[in-house]
C-alpha positions in Angstrom: 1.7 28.6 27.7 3.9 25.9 26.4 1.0 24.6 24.5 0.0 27.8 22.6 4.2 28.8 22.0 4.0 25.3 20.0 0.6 26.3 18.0 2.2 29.6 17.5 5.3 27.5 15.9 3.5 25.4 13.8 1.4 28.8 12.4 4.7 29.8 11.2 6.3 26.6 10.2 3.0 26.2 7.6 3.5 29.9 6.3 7.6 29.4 5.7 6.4 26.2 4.0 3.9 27.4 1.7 6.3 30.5 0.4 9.5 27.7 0.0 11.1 28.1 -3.0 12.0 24.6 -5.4 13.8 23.6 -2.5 12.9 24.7 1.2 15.3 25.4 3.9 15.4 22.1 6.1 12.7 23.0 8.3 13.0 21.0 12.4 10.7 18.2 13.2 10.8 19.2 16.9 10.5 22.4 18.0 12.6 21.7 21.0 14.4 18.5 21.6 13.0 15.4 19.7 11.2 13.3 22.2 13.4 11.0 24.6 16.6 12.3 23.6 19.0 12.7 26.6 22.5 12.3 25.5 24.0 14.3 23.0 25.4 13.0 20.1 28.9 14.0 18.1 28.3 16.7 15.5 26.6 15.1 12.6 28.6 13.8 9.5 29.4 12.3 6.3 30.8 9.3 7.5 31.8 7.6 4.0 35.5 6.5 4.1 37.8 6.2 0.6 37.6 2.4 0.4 33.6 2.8 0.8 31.7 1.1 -2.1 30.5 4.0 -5.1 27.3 3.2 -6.5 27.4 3.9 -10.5 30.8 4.9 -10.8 29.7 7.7 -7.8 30.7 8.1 -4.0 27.3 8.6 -1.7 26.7 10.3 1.4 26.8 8.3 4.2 25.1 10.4 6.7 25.4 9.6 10.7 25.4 11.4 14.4 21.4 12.8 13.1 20.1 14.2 16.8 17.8 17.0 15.3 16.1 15.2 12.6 14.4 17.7 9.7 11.9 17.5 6.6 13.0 19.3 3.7 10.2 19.5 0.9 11.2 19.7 -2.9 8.4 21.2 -5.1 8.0 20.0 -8.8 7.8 22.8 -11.7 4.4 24.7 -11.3 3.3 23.4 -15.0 3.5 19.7 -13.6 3.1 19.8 -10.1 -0.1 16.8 -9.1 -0.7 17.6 -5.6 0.3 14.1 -4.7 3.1 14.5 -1.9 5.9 11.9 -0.7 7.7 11.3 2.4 10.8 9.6 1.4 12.9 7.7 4.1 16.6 7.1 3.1 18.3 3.4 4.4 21.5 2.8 6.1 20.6 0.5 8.5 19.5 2.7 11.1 22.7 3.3 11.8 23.8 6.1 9.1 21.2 7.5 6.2 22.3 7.4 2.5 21.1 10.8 2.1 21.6 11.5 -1.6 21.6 8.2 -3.3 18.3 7.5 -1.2 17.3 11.0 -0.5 18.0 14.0 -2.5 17.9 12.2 -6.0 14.8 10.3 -5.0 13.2 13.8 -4.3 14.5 14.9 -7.6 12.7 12.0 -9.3 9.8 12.5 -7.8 9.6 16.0 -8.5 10.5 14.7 -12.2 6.7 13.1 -12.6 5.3 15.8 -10.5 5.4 14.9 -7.1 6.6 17.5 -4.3 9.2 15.0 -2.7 9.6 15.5 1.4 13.3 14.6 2.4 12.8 13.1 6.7 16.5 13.0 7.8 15.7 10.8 11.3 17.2 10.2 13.8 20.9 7.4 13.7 22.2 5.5 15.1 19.5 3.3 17.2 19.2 4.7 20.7 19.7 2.7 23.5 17.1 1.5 25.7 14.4 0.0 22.9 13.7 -1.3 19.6 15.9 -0.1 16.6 13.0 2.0 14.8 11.6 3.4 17.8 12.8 7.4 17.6 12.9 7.1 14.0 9.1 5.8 13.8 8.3 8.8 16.3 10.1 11.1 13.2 7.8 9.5 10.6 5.1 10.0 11.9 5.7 13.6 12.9 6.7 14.6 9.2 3.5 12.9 7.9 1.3 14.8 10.2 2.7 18.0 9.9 2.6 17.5 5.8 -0.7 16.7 5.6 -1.7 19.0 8.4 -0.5 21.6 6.3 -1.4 20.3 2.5 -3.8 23.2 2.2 -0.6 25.7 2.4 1.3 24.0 1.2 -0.2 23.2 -2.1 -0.6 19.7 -1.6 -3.8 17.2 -1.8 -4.1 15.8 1.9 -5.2 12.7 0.5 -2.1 12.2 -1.4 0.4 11.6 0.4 2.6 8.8 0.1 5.5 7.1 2.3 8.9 5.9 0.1 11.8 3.9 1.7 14.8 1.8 1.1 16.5 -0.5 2.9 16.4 0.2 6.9 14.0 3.1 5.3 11.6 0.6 3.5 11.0 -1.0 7.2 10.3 2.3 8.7 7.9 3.2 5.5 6.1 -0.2 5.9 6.0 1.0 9.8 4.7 4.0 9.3 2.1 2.2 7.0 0.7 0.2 9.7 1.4 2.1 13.2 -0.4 5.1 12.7 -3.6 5.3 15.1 -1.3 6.2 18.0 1.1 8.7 18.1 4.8 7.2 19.9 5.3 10.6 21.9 3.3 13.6 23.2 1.6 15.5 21.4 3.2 18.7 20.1 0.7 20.7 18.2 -2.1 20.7 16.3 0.1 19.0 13.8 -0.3 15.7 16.0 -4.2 15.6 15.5 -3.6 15.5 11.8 -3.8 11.9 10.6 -0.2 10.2 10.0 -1.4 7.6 8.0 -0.2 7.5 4.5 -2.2 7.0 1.2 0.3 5.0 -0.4 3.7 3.0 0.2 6.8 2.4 -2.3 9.2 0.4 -0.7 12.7 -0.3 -2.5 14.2 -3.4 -1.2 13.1 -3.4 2.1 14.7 -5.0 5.2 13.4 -6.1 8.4 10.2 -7.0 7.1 10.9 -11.0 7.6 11.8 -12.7 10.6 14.4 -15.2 9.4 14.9 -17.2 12.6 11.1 -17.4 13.0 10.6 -19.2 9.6 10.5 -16.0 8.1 7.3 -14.7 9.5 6.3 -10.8 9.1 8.1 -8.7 11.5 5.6 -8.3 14.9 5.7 -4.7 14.8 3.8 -4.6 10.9 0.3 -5.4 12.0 -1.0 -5.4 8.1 -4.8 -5.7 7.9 -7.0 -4.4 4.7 -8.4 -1.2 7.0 -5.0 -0.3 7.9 -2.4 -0.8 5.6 -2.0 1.3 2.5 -1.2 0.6 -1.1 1.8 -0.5 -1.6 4.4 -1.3 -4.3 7.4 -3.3 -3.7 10.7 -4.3 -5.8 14.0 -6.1 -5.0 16.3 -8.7 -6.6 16.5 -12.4 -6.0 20.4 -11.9 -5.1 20.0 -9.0 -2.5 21.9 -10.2 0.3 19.6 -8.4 2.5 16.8 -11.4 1.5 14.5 -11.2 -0.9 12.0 -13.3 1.4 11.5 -9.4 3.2 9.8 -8.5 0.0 8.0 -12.0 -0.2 6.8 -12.1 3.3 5.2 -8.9 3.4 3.9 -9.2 0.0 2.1 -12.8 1.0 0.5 -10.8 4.3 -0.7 -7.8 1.5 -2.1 -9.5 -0.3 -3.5 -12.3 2.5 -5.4 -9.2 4.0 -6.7 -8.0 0.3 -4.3 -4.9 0.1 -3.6 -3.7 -2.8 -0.5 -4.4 -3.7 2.0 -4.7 -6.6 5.5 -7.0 -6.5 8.1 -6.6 -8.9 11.3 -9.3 -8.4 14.3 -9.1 -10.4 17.3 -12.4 -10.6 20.1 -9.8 -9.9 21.1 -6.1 -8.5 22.2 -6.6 -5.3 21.4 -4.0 -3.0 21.4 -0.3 -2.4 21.5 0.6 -6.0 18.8 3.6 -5.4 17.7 5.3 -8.8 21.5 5.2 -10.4 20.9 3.6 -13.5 23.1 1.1 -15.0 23.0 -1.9 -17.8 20.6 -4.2 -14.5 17.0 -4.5 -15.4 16.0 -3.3 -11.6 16.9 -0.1 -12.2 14.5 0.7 -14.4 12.3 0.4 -11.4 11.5 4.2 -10.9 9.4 3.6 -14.4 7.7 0.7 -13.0 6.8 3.0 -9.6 5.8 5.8 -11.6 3.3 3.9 -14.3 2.0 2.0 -10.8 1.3 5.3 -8.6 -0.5 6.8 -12.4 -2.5 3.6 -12.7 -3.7 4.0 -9.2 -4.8 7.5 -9.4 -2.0 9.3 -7.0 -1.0 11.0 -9.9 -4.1 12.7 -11.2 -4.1 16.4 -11.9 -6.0 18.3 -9.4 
């Protein structure tokens, strides 16, 4: 019975999809409780305080206390919509999620060059009990199977369908690039046969990737090989005090295992600039991502 309630669920989760307007209602990951979730977390927030950092002259949203994580899909204009699809996955150090300045604009942009952009608020802080990425990797991989298990209604091209992240976010998209043949929690739904893999990675100064105190190897969890890891294209700044040797590393083991693979490095920016542009070369690097997913055909015209 409980098996067949959760078909039924994700009959009518496809159908609200496919008749969203520009901008869906946030639509649940879990159709009960999110998988290993026991205790229950304060209401979730904006946590930014007035003597937080603005990015661009603008405050941010610094969201935290996420227990009932969502997708929220934004849909390009009609006249330019591709197909191509992208799961973007806001940083914050998996402790908060910068859910405009990483999210909602980066949806906007995408949407901009014709891309429906899909919003995953995951689950923050890091539970107890196991690694740091753990429940939000269980939330990634969700929200790429049921996108692609429902491209068809939704409009989308199921072989499209990219993975963007910044930050705490870039590790989980680089995750979510290479731990995809097993699910990390039961199966739900027909949803969960759907393959989670995505077709293409954009990762916007990533962190964790490196293992500093291990001569800055690749991060054990990112098991890159040429079968299983996607395209993917990289950027960050030589003065990111995150380390720029997370976009080096992984780079070197891309492009070791013949994955395509495209690494732009700029001297200075800092980090968690998002798309906000100012005077700084880097953040110009939406162009760069958008003439590199063109040149590499995620951007063709169905």
């Amino acid at each position: 019975m409980h098996r067949l309630l959760s078909l039924v669920s994700f009959v009518f989760l496809t159908a609200a999809l496919a008749a969203a307007p520009a901008v869906s209602e946030p639509i649940r990951l879990w159709p009960a409780r999110a998988p290993g979730e026991i205790a229950t977390l304060p209401p979730e927030a904006d946590q930014t305080k007035p003597t937080d950092d603005k990015i661009a002259g603008r405050p941010l949203i610094r969201l935290g206390n996420v227990s009932d994580p969502t997708i929220t899909l934004y849909k390009p204009d009609p006249a330019k919509d591709t197909g191509a699809a992208v799961v973007v996955c806001p940083g914050g150090g998996y402790s908060i999620l910068a859910l405009d300045l990483e999210g909602t604009e980066v949806c906007e942009w995408l949407n901009s060059i014709g891309v429906t952009g899909v919003l995953l608020k995951y689950r923050v802080p890091v539970r107890p009990g196991g690694p740091r990425y753990a429940a939000p990797l269980q939330d990634v991989q969700r929200a790429l199977g049921l996108v692609r298990a429902g491209a068809a209604g939704f409009g989308l091209d199921p072989h499209r369908i990219g993975v963007l992240g910044f930050s705490a976010g870039g590790h989980l998209a680089a995750l979510a690039s290479n731990a995809h043949a097993t699910r990390t929690y039961p199966a739900v739904d027909a949803a969960d046969s759907a393959d989670c893999r995505p077709d293409f990675c954009v990762l916007v100064y990533p962190a964790f990737l490196a293992v500093k105190d291990k001569g800055d190897s690749l991060a054990a969890e990112l098991a890159v090989s040429a079968a299983n890891t996607p395209p993917t294209f990289i950027v960050m700044t030589g003065d990111d005090p995150v380390r720029v040797e997370n976009a080096l590393t992984y780079y070197s083991a891309l492009k070791t295992a013949r994955v395509p693979a495209e690494l732009h490095l700029y001297p200075q920016g800092g980090h968690g600039y998002g798309l906000r542009r100012t005077n700084n070369p880097v953040t110009a690097w939406p162009d760069r991502a958008a003439e590199w997913m063109r040149a590499s055909g995620w951007l063709a015209r169905r």
